[in-house]
C-alpha positions as CSV (number, residue, x, y, z in Angstrom):
1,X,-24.6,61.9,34.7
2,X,-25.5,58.0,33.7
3,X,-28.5,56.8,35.8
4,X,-27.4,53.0,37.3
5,X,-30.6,52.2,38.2
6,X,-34.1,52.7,40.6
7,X,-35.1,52.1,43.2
8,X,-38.0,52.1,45.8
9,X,-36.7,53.8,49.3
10,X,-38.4,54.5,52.5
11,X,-38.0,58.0,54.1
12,X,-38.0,60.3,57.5
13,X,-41.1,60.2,59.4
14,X,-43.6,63.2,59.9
15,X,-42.0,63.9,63.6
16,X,-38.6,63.6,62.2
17,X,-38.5,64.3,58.5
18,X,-36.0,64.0,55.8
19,X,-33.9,67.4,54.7
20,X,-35.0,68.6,51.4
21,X,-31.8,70.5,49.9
22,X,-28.2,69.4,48.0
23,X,-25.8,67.6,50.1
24,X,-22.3,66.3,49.2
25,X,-21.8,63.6,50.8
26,X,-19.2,64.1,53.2
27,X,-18.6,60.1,54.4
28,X,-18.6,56.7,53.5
29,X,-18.8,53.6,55.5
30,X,-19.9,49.9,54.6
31,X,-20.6,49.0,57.3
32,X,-21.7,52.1,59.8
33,X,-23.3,50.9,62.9
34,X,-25.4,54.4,64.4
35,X,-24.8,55.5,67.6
36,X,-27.6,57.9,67.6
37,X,-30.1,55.1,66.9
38,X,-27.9,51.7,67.7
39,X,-28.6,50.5,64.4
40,X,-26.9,48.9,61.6
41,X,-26.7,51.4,58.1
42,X,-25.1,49.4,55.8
43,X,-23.3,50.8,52.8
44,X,-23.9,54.6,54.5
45,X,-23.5,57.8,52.6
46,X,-23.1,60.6,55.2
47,X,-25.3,64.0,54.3
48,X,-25.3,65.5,57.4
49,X,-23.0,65.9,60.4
50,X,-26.3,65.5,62.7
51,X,-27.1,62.1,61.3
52,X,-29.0,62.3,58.1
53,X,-27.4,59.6,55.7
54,X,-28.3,57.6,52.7
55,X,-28.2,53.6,53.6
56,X,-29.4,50.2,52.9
57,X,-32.3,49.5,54.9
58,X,-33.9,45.8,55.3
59,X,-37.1,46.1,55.4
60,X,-38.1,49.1,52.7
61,X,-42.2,48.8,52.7
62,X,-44.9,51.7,52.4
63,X,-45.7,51.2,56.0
64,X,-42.1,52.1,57.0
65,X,-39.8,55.1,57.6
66,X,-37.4,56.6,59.2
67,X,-35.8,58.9,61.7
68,X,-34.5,61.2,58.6
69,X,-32.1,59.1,56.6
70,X,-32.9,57.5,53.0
71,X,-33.4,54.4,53.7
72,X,-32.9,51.7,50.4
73,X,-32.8,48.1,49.7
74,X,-29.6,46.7,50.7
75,X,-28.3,45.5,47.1
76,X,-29.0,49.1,45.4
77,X,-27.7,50.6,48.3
78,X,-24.4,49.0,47.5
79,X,-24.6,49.4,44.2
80,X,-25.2,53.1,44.7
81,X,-22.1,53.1,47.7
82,X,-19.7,51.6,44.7
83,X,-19.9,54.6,42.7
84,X,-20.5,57.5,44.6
85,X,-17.6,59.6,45.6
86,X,-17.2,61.7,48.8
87,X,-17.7,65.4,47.9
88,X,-20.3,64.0,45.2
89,X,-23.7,66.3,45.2
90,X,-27.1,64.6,46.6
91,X,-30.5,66.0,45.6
92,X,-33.3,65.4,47.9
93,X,-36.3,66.8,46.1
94,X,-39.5,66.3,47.6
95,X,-41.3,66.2,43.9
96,X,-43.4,69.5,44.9
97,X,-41.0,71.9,46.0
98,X,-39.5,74.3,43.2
99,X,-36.4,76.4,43.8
């Protein structure tokens, strides 16, 4: 319930967008390599089974996105992986969307 900070992120693309919904996350991993995309996700906080994680990303930019993760800058992602528990709720709201 205490914010820790904000931060700018970069988000799944048209053709493969990000869930909007609540999500515990259900794994943690510093350092996750992806075997669906054969990339690296550092600090990763698993939302889905199918792939969809929360993860430092090196390159966060308004020109970028990606393949359905939340992508954020590597030092707040870590930040963010050092107190977040598994079983701990996510939000993804898309700032329209009302339940």
């Amino acid at each position: 319930g205490v914010e820790i900070g904000r931060s700018s992120l970069i988000y799944g693309a048209d053709n493969k967008p990000t869930p909007i919904g609540t999500f515990p996350v259900l794994q943690k991993d510093a350092d996750h390599w992806s075997n669906l995309y054969d990339a690296p996700m550092p600090h990763m906080l698993r939302l889905t089974w199918d792939g969809v994680a929360i993860h430092g990303s090196d390159n966060v930019a308004d020109d970028q996105a990606t393949r359905g993760c939340v992508g954020l800058p590597r030092e707040f992602a870590q930040l963010l992986f050092g107190v977040v528990r598994v079983g701990d709720r996510v939000v993804i709201w898309d700032g329209v969307t009302t339940a």
